[in-house]
C-alpha positions in Angstrom: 30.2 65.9 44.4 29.5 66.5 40.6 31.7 63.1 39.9 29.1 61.5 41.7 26.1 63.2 40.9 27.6 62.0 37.1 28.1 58.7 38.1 24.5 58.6 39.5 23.0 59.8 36.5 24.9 57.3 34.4 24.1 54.7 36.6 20.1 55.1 36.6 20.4 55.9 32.7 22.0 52.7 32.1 19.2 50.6 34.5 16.6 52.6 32.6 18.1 51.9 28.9 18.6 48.3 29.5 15.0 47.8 31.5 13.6 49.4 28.2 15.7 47.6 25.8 14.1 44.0 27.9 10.6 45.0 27.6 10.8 45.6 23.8 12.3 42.6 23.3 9.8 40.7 25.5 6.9 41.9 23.4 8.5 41.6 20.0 7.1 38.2 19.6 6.8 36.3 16.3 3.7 34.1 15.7 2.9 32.7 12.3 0.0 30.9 11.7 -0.8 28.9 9.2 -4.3 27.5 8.5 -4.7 24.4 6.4 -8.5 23.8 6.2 -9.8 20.4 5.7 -10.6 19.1 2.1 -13.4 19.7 0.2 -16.1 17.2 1.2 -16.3 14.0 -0.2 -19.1 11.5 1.0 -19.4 7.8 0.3 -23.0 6.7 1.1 -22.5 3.4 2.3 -19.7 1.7 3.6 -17.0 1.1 1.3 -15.3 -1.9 0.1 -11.6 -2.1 0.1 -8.9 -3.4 -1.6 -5.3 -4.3 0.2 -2.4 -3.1 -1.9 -0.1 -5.7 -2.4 2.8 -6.1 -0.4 1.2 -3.6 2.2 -1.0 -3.8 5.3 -3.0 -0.8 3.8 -6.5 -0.7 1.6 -7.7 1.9 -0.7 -11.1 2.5 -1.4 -11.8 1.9 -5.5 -14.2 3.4 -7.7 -14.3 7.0 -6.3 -12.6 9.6 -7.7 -10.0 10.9 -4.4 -8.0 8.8 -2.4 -9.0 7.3 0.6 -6.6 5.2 2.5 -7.3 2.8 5.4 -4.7 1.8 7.9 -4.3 0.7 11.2 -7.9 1.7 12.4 -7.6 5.4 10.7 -8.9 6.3 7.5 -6.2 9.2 5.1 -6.7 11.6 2.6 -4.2 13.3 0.4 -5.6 16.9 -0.6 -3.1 19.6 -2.4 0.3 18.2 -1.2 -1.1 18.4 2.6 -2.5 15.2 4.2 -5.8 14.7 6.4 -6.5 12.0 8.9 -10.4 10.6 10.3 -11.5 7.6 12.4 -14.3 7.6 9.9 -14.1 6.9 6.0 -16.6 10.2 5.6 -14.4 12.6 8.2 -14.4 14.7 9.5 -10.5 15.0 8.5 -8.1 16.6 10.6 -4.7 18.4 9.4 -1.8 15.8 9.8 1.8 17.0 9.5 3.9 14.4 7.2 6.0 13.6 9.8 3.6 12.2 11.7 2.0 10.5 8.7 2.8 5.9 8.7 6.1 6.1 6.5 4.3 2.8 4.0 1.0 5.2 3.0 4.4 8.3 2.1 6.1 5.3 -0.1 2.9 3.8 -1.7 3.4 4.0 -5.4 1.7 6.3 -7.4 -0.1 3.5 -9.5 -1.7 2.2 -6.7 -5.1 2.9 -7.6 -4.4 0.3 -10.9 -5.3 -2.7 -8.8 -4.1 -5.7 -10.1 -7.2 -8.1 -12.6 -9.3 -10.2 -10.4 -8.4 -8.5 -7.2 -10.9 -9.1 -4.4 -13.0 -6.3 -2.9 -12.8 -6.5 1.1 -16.7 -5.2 2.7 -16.3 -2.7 5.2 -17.4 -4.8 7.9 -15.0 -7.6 7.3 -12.3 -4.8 7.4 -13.3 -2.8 10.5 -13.4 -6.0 12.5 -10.2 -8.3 10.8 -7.5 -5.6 9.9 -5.8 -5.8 13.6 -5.6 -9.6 13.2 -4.8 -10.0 9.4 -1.8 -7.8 9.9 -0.8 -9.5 13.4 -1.1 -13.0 11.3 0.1 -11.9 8.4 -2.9 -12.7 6.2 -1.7 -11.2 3.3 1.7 -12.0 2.7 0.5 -15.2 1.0 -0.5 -13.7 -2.6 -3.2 -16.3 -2.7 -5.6 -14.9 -0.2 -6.0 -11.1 -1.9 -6.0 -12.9 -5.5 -8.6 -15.5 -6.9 -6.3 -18.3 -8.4 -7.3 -21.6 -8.5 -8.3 -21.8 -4.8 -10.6 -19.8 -2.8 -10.0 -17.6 0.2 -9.8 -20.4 2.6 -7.6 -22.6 0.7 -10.9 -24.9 -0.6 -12.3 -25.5 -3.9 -11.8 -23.5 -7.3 -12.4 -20.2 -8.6 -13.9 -19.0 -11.5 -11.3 -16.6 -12.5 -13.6 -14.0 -11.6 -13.0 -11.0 -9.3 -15.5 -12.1 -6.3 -16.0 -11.0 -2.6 -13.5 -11.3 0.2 -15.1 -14.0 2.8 -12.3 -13.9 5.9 
């Protein structure tokens, strides 16, 4: 009788250890959080131009002093090694992990921003309602239409040698 009272004891001590041992290690739960706020605010009062950077489907916004990167329909900004994504050139801008970030804005190079001379600027307008089809048609893997040669935008006439207004 005491072999089995023993046995019982042991029995219901082990249930008891191992119940306990599984509800400690059900609440010892790790959660780290990490909060990247957005940038500081930057606003552009009017609609920006644009330049394309060669060899890309992607525009950059020139004369301001952050980066703002437009490409396919969203607007990015790089801000202390993080990067920030908006449907609008203004933000608001939303935390985007760099693996989800388009792998041609990662591998832009760094001298971007040093447009080539006589560059032409792009008006917002012509952007928001062309970039779809100048990337599905390629528009601007012919170095002629982002540069004013001897031939305007269309192909027509001569230019000045000036840097002058995107008209597509």
């Amino acid at each position: 009788m005491i072999k089995r009272t023993i046995k019982l004891v042991f029995a219901v001590m082990l249930f008891m250890s191992l119940w306990l041992i599984h509800s400690l290690s059900a609440d010892a739960e790790v959660n780290v959080n990490i909060n990247i706020g957005p940038p500081p605010v930057f606003a552009i009062p009017a609609p920006p131009e644009v330049i394309v950077i060669p060899g890309t489907y992607v525009y950059f916004v020139p004369d301001i002093d952050v980066d703002i990167i437009f490409y396919h329909g969203y607007w990015y900004r790089p801000h202390r090694d993080h990067w920030y994504r908006a449907g609008s050139y203004n933000g608001p801008w939303d935390y985007i992990v760099r693996e989800r970030m388009p792998v041609v804005i990662l591998n832009l190079p760094p001298d971007f921003r040093h447009k080539p001379p006589r560059h032409s600027r792009i008006p917002y307008g012509h952007l928001k309602k062309n970039w779809s089809g100048w990337e599905k048609e390629r528009h601007w893997d012919d170095d002629h239409r982002h540069r004013d040669n001897d031939n305007d935008h269309e192909g027509r006439g001569k230019g000045k040698g000036k840097e002058k207004r995107h008209r597509d």
